[in-house]
C-alpha positions as CSV (number, residue, x, y, z in Angstrom):
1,X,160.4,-99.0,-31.9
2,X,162.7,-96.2,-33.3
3,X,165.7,-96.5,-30.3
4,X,168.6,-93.7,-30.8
5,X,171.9,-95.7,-30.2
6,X,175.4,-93.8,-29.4
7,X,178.6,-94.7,-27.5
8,X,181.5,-92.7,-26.8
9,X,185.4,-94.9,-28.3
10,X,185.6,-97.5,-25.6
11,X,182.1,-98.1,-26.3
12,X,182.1,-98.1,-30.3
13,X,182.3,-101.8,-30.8
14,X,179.7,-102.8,-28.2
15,X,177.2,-100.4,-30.1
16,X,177.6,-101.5,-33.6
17,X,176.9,-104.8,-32.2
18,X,173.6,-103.7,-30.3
19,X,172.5,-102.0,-33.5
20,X,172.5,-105.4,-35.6
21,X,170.6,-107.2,-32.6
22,X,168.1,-103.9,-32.9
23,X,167.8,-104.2,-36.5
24,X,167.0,-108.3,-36.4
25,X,164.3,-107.4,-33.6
26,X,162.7,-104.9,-36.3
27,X,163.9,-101.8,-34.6
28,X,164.6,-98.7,-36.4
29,X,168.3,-97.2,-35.2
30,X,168.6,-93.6,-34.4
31,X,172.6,-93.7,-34.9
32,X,174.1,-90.7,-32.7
33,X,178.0,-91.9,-33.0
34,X,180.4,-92.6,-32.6
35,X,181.3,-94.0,-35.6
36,X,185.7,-95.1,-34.9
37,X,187.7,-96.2,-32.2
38,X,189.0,-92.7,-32.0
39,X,188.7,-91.0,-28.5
40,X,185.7,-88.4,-28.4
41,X,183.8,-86.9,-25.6
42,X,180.6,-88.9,-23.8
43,X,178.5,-85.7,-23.5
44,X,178.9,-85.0,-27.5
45,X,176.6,-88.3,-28.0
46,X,174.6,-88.3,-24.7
47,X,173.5,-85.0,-25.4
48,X,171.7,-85.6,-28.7
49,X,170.2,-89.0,-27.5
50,X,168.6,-87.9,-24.9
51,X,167.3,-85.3,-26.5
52,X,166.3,-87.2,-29.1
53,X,164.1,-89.3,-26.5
54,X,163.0,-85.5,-24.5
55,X,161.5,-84.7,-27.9
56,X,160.4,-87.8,-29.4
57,X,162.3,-88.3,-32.1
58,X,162.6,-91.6,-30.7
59,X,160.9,-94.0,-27.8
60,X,164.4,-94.9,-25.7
61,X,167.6,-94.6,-26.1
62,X,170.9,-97.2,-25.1
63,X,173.9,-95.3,-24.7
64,X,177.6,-97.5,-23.5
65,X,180.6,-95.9,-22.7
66,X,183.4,-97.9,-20.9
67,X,182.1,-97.9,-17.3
68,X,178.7,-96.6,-18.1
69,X,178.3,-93.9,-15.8
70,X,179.3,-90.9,-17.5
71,X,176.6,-91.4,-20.3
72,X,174.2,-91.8,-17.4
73,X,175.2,-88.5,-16.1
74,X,174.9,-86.8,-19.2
75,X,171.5,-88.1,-20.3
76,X,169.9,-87.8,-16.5
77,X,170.7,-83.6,-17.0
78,X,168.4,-83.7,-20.3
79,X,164.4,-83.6,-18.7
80,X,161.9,-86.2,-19.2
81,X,165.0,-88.4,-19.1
82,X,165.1,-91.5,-16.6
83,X,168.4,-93.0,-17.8
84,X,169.5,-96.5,-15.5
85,X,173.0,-98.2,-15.9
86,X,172.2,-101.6,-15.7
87,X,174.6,-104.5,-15.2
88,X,172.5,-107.5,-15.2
89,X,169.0,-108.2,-16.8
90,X,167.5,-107.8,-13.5
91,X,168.5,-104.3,-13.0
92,X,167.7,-103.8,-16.2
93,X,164.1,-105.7,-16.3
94,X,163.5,-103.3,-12.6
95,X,164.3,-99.8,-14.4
96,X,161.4,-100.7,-16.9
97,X,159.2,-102.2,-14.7
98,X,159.3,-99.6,-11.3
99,X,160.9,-96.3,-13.2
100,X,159.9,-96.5,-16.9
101,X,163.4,-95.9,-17.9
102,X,163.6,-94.6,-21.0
103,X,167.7,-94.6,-21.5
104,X,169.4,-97.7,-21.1
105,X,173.7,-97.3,-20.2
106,X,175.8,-100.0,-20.4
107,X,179.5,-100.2,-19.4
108,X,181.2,-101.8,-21.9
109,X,184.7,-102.6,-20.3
110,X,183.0,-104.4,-17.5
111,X,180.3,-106.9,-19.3
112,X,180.4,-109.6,-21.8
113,X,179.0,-109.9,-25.1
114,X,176.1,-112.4,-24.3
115,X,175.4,-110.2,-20.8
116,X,175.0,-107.1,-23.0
117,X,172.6,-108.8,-25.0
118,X,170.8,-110.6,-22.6
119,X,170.4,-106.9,-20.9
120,X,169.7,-105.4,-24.1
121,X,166.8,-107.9,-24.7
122,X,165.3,-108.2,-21.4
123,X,164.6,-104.2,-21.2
124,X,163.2,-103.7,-24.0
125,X,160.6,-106.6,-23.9
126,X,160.1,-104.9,-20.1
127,X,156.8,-102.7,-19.9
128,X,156.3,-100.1,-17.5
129,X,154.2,-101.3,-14.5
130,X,151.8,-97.7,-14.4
131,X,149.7,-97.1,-11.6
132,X,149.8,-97.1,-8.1
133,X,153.1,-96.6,-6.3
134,X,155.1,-96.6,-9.8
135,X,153.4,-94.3,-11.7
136,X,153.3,-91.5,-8.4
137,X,157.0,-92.3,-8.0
138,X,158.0,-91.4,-11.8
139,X,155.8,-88.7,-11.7
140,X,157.3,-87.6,-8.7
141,X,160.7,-87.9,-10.5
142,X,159.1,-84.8,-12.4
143,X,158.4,-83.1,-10.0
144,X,162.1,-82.8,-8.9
145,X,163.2,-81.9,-12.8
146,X,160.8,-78.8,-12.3
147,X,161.9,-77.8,-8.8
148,X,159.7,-79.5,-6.7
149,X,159.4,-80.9,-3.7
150,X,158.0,-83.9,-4.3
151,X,157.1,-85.0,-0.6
152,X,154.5,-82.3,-1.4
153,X,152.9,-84.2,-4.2
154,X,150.1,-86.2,-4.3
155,X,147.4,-86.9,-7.0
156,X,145.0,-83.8,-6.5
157,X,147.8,-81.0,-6.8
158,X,149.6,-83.2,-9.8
159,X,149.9,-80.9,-12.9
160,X,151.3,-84.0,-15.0
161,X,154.9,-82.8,-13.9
């Protein structure tokens, strides 16, 4: 799986440690930055990971920055994009599972190595349950990026978002 990869400073040493875990798993890195310790902006690498997802330049995306959330803002403005910042594998294992998440966030100053791997590990060995309630809900999550109401949707008037 091709999996873009980007954390702001405070996240910088978290992600170069997720992108050797990646690469041991067989997955191809995306690296979107940062590259130092040197403060820089969370929406300069959100952006292009997202994106990068939104287009399919790659499958998912796992963005940290140092409590998570401001990469999770960033990437849930790009659409198509169902980012979740998970603290535990079971958060984690449940944005899979019930919301196809497709951009992981992690908070770096707030979780342990071993967590972050553990979390790491568990969603992306996580498949999407489609179908049924699920599947409506994401594709109600569409829905909403385009405008919609999506108490109005049901499966004869979906357009596939």
């Amino acid at each position: 799986m091709r999996i873009a990869l980007g954390a702001d400073h405070r996240g910088h040493s978290v992600k170069e440690k997720i992108a050797v875990l990646l690469n041991e798993r067989g997955h191809e890195v995306l690296d979107m930055g940062t590259n130092s310790s040197k403060s820089c902006d969370y929406p300069d690498v959100a952006y292009p990971a997202a994106k990068a997802v939104a287009e399919g330049q790659a499958q998912r995306a796992i963005l940290i920055c140092g409590s998570g959330i401001g990469m999770d803002i960033c990437a849930n403005k790009v659409t198509g994009i169902r980012a979740a910042l998970c603290h535990d594998e079971l958060t984690a294992q449940m944005s899979r599972r019930h919301n196809n998440a497709n951009v992981l966030c992690l908070a770096s100053d707030v979780m342990g190595e071993e967590l972050i791997r553990r979390i790491v590990s568990g969603w992306l060995e996580t498949a999407f349950e489609g179908g049924g309630r699920h599947e409506r809900r994401v594709k109600k999550m569409a829905w909403i990026e385009q405008g919609k109401d999506p108490t109005r949707y049901d499966e004869e008037n979906d357009d596939d978002g």
